[in-house]
N, C-alpha and C positions, 0 to 999 in steps of 0.2 A: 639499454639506454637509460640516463638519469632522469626522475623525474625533474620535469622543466619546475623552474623559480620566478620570482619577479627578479627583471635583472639588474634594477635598484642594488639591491642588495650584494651583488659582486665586486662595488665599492666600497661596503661597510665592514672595517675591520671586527671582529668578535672583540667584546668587550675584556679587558686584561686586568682582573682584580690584584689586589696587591696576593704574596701569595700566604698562604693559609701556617696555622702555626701546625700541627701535623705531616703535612707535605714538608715543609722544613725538619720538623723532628726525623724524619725516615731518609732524607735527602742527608745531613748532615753528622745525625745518630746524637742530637743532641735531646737533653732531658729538660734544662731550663732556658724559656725563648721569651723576649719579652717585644710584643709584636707594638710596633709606635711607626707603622707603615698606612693604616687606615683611618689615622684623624678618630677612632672609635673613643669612648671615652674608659679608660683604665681604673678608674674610681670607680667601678660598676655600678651600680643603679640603685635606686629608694630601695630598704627594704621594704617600703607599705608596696612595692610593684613586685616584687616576687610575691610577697604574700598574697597578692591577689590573684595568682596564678595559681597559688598554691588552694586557695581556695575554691578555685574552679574544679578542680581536681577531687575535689570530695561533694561533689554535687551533679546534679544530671545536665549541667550546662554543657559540657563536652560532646553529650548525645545529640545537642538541640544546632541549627544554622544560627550563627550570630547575630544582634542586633542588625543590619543592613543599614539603619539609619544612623549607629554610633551613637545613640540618642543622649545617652547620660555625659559621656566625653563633648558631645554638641553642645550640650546646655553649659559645661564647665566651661569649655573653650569660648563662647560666646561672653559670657560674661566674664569673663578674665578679659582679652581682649577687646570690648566695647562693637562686638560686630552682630550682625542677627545672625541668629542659626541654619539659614537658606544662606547663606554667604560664607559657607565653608562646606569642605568638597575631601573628603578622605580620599586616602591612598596607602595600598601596599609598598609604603615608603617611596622619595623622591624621583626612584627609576620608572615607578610608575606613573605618577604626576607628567613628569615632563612628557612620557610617551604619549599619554593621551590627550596632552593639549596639541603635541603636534600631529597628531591624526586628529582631531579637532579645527584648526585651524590653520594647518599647513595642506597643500596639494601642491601637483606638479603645475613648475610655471611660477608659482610663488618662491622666496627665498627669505632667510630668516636671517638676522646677523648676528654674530656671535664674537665675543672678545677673546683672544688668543693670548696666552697662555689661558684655560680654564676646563669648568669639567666637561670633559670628553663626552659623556651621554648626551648634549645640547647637539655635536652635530650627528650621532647618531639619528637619533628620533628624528632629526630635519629629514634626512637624506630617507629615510624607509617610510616616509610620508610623501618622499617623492616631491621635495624642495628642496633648493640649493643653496648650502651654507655659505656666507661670505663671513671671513675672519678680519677681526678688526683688532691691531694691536694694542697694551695695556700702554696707559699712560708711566710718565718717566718714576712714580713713586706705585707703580707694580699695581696699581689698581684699576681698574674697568674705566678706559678713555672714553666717556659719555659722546669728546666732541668728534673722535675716530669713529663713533658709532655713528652718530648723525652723517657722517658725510659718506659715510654706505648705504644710506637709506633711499629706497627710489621707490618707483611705483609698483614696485614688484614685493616691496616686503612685506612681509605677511606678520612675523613676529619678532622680537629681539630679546635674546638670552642675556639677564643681568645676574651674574654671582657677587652676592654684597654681604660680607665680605666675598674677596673671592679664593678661589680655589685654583691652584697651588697658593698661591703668594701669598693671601691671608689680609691684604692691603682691603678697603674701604674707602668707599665714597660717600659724601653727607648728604640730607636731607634737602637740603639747599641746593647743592649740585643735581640733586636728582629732577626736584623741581624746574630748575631751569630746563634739565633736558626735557621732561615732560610738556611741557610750554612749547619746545619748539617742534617735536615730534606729531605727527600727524592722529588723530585720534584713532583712526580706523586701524592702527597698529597696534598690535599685542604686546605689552610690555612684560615680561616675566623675571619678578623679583625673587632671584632663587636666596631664599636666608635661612640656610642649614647653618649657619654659626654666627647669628644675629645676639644667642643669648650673652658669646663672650664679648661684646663688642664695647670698648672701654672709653671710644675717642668720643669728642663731639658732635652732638646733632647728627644722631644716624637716625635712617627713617625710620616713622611709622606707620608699618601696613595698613593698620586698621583707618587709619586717618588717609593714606592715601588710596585706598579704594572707595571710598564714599566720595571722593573731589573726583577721580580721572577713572571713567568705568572699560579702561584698557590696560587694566591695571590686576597681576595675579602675583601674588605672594606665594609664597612657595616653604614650610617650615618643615622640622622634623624631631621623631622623638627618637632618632640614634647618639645624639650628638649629646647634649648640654644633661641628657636626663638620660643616657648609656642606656637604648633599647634597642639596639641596633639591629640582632639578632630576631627582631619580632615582625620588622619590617610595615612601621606605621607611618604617618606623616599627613599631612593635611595641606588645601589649598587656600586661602582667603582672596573672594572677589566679589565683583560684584553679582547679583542674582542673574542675570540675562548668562553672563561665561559660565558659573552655574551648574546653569539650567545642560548647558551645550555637554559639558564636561562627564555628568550627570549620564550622557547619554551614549558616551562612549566605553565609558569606564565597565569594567566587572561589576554585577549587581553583588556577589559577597568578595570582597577584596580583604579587609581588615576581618581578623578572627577574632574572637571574644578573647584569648590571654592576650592578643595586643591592646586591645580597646581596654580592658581593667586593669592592665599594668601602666598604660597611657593615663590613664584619671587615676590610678593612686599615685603615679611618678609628681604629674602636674600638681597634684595638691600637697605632695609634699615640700614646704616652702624651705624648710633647714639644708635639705640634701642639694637642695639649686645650689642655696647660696655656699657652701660646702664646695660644689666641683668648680663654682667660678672663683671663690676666692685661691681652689689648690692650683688652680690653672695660672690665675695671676702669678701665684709664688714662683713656680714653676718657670714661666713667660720672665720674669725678673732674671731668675738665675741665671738661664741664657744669655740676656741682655749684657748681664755682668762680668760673665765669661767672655762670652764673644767680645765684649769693646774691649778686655784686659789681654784679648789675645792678637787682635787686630784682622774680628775676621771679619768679613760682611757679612749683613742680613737685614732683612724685610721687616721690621715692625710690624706685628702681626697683632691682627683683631679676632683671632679665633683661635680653636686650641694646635696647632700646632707652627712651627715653625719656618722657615727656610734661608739658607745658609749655603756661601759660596766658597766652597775649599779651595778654587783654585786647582782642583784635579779631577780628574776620570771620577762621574761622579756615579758610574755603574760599578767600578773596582771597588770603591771606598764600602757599599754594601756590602760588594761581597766580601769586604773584610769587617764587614758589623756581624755579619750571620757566623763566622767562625767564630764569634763573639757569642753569640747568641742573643742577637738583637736585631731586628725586623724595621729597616726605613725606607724611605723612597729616594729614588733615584732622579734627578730632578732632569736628568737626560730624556724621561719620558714624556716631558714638557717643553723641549725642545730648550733646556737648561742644562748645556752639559756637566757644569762644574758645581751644582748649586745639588743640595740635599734638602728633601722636605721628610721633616722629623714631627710627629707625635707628639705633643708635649705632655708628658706622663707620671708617675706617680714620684716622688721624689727620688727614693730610690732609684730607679730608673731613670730620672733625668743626669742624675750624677755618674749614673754607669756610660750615657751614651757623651757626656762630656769627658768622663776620662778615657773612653776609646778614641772619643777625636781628639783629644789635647796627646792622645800617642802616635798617632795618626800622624798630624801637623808637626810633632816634635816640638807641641807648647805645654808650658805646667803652669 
């Protein structure tokens, strides 16, 4: 006999990572793969953040349990940000954030609403907290329908999963919009501002966290250091809110989550200010090219406020991978989003970006 489960969990799909460059190499017997399927950042990271790894490594830091409090990364982060140091809340990256706000603040009987198409882990953590996810559709320019959210909301919500930008589509909502929704939203609900790709954000008036958790204290931000500062691999990431969520957060979380080479690769990444401005501007170039191609070909695509893209061919858009991996190129299939024809691509090193336009300009039978 099996042992018994909770049986929450016989709903929830296993989480389905994009897949690994390795597994492709052994699967296909290829030697060069250039992987723009994880949104990851392809410009790899500060040198001052390896080297601070590197220097852990010749010292007896290794031997000893990490900071617990992040202390030196707290004080950086607080003061870069304008927040106090009780108003941010670490994490072994975003999978862990969101999980333990919703074991924090989700139970059975409550339900949480979530915007459709977006990231997958928001209904997980609902549903194994033993709440019911309602799906609320994006608005018509692919971004987070604030007034589709409001009008799922009842007495039962407990919390609401915001991707800003979001995830697949990359679309965005402003400051101003956001405030509205805030205003009409009830307070005793949890607003979760997820901005894992806040740094490439080039439009108008997008929010600010730090400003908006001091006004509305149902208010959690949600950042990371995979994306804009390529630490993916180290699995860090932080909360911004106010002290009372906290305090709650605080108390469900792992007491050593964050290792000491993420915490000093995180505060040499942060302060190095050349290397930011470095992957946002390759990312714009990049983001341009597309742009360029795409209206010269006449294909669609999503204006995108983060580093990657998406793009609707018009076909089977599981086949068209699998005719990038023969390629040996690594993207997403946007059928996984309930986008059968549409690709979501990596926006990636130059090189790369040009290899996966002349796969689809052969693809499309466009030059």
């Amino acid at each position: 006999m099996a042992v018994a489960h909770r049986k929450v969990l016989d709903g929830i799909p296993s989480y389905q990572p994009a897949k690994t460059l390795e597994s492709v190499r052994r699967e296909l017997g290829l030697t060069e793969i250039i992987k723009l399927s994880g949104n990851e950042n392809n410009h790899g990271c500060s040198p001052d953040a390896a080297k601070a790894i590197g220097d852990l490594q010749s010292a007896l830091t290794l031997t000893r349990y990490p900071d617990t409090y992040g202390t030196l990364l707290r004080e950086e982060l607080a003061s870069r940000l304008g927040v106090k140091e009780r108003e941010i809340v670490f994490g072994n990256g975003s999978f862990e954030l969101i999980t333990i706000i919703a074991q924090a603040f989700l139970e059975p009987g409550l339900e949480a609403v979530i915007p459709k198409p977006s990231f997958g882990w928001y209904a997980n953590a609902t549903t194994t907290a033993g709440a019911a996810p309602v799906f609320a559709p994006l608005s018509e320019n692919h971004a987070v329908d604030l007034d589709a959210i409001l009008e799922r909301v009842n007495e039962r919500t407990g919390v609401v999963w915001l991707c800003n930008p979001n995830n697949p589509t990359g679309a965005y909502f402003t400051a101003a919009e956001l405030e509205s929704f805030l205003r009409k939203l009830p307070s005793r609900i949890l607003v979760v501002l997820d901005e894992a790709y806040i740094d490439f954000v080039y439009g108008e008036n997008p929010p600010v966290a730090a400003d908006l958790i001091h006004r509305y204290q149902n208010v959690i931000s949600l950042r990371t250091f995979s994306k804009v500062y390529g630490l993916a691999s180290l699995r860090i990431g932080y909360a911004l809110a106010d002290e009372s969520i906290v305090d709650v957060l605080e108390r469900v979380k792992l007491p050593i989550n964050t290792n000491a080479a993420a915490q000093a690769a995180a505060l040499a990444a942060l302060k190095d200010d050349q290397f930011y401005r470095y992957v946002i501007s390759a990312n714009a170039a990049g983001r341009e090219l597309y742009y360029e191609t795409l209206k010269r070909w006449g294909v669609a695509y999503i204006p995108t406020q983060t580093n990657f893209i998406m793009l609707d061919t018009g076909l089977d858009s599981t086949q068209i991978v699998q005719e990038y991996l023969k390629e040996g190129a690594m993207i997403r299939a946007g059928a996984e989003f309930g986008l059968p024809t549409w690709l979501r691509i990596t926006i990636g090193t130059e090189r790369e970006n040009k290899k996966v336009l002349e796969i689809l300009g052969r693809l499309l039978g466009k030059s």
